[in-house]
C-alpha positions in Angstrom: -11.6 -20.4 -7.2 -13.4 -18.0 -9.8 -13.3 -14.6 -7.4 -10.6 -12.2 -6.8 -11.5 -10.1 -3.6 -9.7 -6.7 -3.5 -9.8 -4.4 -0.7 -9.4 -0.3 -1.2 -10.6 2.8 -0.4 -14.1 3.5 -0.4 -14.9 5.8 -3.2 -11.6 4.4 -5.5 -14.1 1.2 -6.6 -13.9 2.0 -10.5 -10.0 2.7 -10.2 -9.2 -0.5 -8.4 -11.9 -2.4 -11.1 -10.1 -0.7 -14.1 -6.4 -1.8 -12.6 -7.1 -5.4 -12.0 -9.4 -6.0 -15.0 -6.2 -4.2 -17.0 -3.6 -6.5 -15.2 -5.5 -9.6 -15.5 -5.7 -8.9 -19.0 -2.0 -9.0 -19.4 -2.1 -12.2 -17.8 -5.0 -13.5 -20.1 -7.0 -14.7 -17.6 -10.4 -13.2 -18.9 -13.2 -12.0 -16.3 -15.6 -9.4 -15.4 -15.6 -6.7 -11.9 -18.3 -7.1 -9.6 -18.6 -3.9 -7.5 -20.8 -0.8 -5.9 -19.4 3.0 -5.4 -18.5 3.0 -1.6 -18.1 -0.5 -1.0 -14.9 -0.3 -0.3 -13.9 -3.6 -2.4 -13.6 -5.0 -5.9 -14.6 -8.7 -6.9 -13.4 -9.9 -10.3 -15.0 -12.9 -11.5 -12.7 -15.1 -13.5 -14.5 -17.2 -16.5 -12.3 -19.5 -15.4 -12.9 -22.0 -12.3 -9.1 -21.7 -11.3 -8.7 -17.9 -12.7 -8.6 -16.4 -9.0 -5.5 -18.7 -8.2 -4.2 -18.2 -11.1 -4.0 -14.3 -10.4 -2.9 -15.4 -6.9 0.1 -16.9 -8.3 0.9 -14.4 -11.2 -0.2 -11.2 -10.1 2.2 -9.4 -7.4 0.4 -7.7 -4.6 2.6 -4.8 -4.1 2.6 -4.0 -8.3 -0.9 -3.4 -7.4 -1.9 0.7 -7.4 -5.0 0.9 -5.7 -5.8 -3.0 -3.9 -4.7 -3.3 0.0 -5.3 -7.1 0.2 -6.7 -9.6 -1.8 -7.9 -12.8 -1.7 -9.4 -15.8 -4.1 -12.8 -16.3 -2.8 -15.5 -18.7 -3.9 -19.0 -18.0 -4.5 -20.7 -14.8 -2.2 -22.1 -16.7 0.9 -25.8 -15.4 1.4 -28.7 -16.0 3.9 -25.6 -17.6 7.0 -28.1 -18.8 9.5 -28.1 -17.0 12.6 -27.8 -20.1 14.8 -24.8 -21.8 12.7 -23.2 -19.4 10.4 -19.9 -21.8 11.0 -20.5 -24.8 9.0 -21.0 -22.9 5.9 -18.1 -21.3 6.5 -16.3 -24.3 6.9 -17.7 -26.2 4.2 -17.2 -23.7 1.6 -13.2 -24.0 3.0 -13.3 -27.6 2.5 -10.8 -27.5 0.0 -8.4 -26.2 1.8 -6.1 -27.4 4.0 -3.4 -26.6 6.6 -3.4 -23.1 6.2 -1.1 -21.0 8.6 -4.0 -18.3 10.3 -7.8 -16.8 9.9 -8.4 -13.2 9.2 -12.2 -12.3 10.1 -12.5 -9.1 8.2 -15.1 -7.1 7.1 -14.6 -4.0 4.1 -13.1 -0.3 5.4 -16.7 1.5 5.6 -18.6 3.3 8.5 -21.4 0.7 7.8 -19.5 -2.7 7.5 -17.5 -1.8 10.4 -20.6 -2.2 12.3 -20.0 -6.0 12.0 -16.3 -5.5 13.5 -17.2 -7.0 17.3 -19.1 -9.8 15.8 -16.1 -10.3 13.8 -14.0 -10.7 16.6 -16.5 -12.8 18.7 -16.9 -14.9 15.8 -13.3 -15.5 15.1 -13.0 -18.0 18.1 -16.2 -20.7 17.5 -14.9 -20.4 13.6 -10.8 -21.3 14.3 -11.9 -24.0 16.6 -13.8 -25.7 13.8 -11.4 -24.9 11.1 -8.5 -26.5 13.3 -11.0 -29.2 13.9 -11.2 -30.4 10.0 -7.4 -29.4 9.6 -8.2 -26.7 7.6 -6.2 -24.4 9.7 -2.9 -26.0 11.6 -3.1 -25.7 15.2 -0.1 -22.9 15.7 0.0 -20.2 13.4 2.4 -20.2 10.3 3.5 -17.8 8.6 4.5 -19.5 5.7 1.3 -20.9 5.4 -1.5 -19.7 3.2 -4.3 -17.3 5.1 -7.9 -17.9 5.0 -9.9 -14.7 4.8 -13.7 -14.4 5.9 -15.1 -10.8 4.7 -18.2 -10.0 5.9 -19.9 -7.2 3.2 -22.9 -7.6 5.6 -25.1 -9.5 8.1 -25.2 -13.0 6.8 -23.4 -12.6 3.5 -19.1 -13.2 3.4 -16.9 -14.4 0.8 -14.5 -16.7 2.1 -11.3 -17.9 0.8 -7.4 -18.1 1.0 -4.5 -15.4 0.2 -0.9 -16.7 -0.4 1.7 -15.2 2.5 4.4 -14.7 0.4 1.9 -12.5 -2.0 -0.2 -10.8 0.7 -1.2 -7.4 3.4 0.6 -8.8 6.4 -1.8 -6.0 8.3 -5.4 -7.1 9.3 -7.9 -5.5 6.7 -4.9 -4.2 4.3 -4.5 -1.4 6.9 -1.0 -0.3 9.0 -1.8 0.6 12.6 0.4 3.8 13.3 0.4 6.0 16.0 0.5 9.5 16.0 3.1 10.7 17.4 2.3 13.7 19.9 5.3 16.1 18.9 4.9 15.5 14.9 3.9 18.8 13.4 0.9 17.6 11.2 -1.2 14.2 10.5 0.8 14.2 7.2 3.6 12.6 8.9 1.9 9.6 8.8 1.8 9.1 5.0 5.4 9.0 5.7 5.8 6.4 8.0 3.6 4.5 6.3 5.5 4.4 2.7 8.5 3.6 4.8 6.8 0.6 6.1 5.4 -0.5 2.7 8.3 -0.2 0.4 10.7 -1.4 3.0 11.0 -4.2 5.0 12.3 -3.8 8.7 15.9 -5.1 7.6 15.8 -2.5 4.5 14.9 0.3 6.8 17.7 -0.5 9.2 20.5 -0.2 6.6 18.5 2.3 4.7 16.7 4.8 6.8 19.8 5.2 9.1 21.2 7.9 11.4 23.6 9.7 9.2 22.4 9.8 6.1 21.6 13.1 4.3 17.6 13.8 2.9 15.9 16.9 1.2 12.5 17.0 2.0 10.5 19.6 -0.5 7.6 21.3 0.3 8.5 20.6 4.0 6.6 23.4 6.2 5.5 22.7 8.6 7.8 19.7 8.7 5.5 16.4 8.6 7.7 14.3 6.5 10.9 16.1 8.0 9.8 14.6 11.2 9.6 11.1 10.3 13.7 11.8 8.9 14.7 13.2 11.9 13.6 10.4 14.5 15.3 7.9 11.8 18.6 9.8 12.7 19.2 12.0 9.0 20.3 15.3 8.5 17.8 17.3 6.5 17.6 20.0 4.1 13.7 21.2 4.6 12.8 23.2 1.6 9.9 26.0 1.8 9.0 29.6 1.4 6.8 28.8 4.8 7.8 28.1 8.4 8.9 24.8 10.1 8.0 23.4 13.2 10.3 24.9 15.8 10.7 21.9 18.0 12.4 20.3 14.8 14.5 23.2 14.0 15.9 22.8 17.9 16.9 19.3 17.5 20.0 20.6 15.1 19.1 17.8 12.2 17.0 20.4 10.0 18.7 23.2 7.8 15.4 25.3 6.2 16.3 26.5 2.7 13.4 28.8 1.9 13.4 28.6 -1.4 10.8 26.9 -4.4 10.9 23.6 -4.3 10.7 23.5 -8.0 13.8 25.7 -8.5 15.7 24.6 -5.4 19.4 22.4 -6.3 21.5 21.3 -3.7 24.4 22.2 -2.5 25.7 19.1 -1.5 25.2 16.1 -4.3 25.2 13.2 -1.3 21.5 12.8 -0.6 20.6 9.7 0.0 16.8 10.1 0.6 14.5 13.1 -1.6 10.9 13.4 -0.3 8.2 15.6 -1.3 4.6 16.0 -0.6 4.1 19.5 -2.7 0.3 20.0 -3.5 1.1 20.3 -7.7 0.1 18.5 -11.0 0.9 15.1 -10.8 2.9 15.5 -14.3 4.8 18.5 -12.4 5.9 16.8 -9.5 7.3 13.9 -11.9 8.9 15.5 -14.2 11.2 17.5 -11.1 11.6 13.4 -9.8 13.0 13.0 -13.2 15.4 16.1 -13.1 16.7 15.3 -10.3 17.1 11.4 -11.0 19.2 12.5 -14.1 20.9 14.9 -12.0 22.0 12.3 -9.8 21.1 13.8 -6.7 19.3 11.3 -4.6 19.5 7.3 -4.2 16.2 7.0 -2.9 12.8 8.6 -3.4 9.2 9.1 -1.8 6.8 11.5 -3.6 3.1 11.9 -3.4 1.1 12.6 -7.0 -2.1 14.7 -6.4 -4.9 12.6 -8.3 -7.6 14.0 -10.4 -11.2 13.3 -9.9 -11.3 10.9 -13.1 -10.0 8.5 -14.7 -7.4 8.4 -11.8 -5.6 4.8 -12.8 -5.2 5.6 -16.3 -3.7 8.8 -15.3 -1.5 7.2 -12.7 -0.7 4.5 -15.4 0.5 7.1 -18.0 2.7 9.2 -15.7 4.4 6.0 -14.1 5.0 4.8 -17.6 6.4 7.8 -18.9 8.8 7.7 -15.9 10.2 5.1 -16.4 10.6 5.8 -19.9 12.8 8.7 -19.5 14.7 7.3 -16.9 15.5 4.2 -19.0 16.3 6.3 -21.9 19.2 7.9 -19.7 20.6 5.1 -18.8 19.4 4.8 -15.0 18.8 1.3 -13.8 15.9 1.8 -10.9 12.8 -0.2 -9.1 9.8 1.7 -9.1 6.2 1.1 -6.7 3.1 3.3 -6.3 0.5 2.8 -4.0 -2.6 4.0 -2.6 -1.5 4.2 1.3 -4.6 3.9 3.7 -3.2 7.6 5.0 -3.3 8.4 1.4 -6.5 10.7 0.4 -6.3 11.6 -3.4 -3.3 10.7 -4.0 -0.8 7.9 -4.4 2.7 7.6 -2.9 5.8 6.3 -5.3 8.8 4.9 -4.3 12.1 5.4 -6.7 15.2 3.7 -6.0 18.2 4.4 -8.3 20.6 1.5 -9.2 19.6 -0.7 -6.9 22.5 -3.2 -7.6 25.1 -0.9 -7.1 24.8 -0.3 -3.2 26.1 3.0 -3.0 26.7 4.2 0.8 25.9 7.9 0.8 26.6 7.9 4.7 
């Protein structure tokens, strides 16, 4: 297939464009990006009849900043007939075959969410048919590639296939999480949400434990301290502000108030440093990389505040330059960004220090 549909926010259109047309570049698979301000998705058209799958197969979902989900899509399907918009469907997925479920999706805007309940409704005459032709097995697999329908509009979808192993496993790109009524702020679901997208359930169970010991800076009114206390950690909470009382009472949180640029711990056996401090991007990573060459953490999860432009290309020169100095002192480490749906402007890193060595900090 010649497309590569990529979902993001709405508004991040040119940074999404200017991140895939870079990384598909690297792969030399040569194409142009399709896309409007607001729409909510990218489309980059390969020159290439096979360039889509080619991306599908090269390009790693999660090394991907700004894309939620993506997909190789044929041709835009315009003008779906009111009375049969199946068959199209269906013949434009001819090629494909025993694929393992059907996502009928539709871009994350006020407007195409419109379409959601005819989505839904939808979804059932289209799996029958698609089951019928063996183009989708009968009982869900998860190994099994996943055909995407995105409607951008009444009548018009691109329709194609993502790859399991290389894909959102959440409808739409987007993590369903629940607010929790005691948390202190709506921030603490930028939390939970990194945890789920940099760790798998198995990761977070040996790695999000009770026990372990985390700083959080910039912590008032205690956000992100509340997603490490209901995983069971001790916590250092760092600000000149006040916590949330409720957390202070369950015996977990110890409230250094203090600067979190200035702040060094007493005790060297962290395990997890978070920090959500409203600063310069280059600010907040250069006190990630103090405190990497310090070796006072294992694991990390930091937000960088984003600028209004050019926001991959900075987000590509700071993560570079990370990794530069942390190389340069000798500190073996996996890196991720991404721009989490409870993300605004902003993108959320992961940093995990020698990753090999499986150091218990407990």
């Amino acid at each position: 297939m010649k497309n590569l549909v990529l979902y993001c926010r709405a508004g991040y259109e040119k940074d999404c464009a200017a991140e895939i047309q870079d990384r598909a570049a690297q792969l030399n698979v040569g194409g142009f990006v399709k896309t409007n301000v607001n729409d909510a998705f990218v489309v980059f058209q390969c020159f290439e009849d096979d360039g889509a799958d080619t991306l599908m197969l090269n390009l790693p979902l999660n090394s991907l900043v700004f894309a939620r989900q993506m997909f190789a899509a044929a041709e835009l399907l315009s003008n779906l007939p009111e009375q049969d918009r199946v068959s199209p469907i269906a013949e434009a997925l001819s090629e494909l075959t025993q694929c393992g479920d059907l996502r009928v999706e539709t871009p994350d805007t006020n407007e195409a969410k419109e379409l959601s309940a005819f989505c839904r409704k939808f979804t059932v005459p289209l799996r029958l048919q698609l089951k019928k032709q063996q183009i989708l097995l009968n009982k869900e697999n998860p190994k099994r590639p996943i055909i995407h329908v995105c409607f951008i509009a009444p009548g018009k979808a691109y329709v194609g296939y993502s790859l399991s192993h290389n894909s959102s496993p959440h409808f739409m790109g987007i993590p369903r999480l629940k607010m929790a009524a005691d948390a202190p702020s709506r921030s603490t679901l930028k939390l939970d949400e990194a945890f789920g997208a940099f760790l798998t359930k198995e990761q977070q169970e040996k790695r999000c434990r009770s026990g372990l010991n985390a700083v959080d800076l910039g912590a008032c009114p205690g956000g992100w301290t509340y997603q490490l206390v209901r995983r069971g950690m001790m916590v250092a909470a760092i600000d000149n502000g006040p916590m949330n009382e409720k957390l202070m009472e369950t015996g977990q949180v110890k409230h250094y108030r203090a600067d979190g640029f200035r702040f060094e711990p007493p005790r060297k056996n962290i395990y997890w440093l978070v920090c959500d401090m409203v600063e310069k991007p280059s600010r907040v990573a250069e006190l990630m990389e103090a405190w990497a060459i310090n070796g006072w953490f294992k694991e990390a999860i930091f937000n960088l505040k984003l600028p209004m432009k050019s926001r991959y290309k900075e987000v590509k020169v700071i993560l570079s330059t990370m990794s530069d100095i942390l190389a340069e002192n000798n500190i073996d480490f996996e890196m991720q960004c991404k721009h989490l749906y409870h993300d605004r402007d902003e993108v959320t890193v992961h940093l995990w220090l020698f990753p090999e060595k499986g150091v218990n900090y407990a």
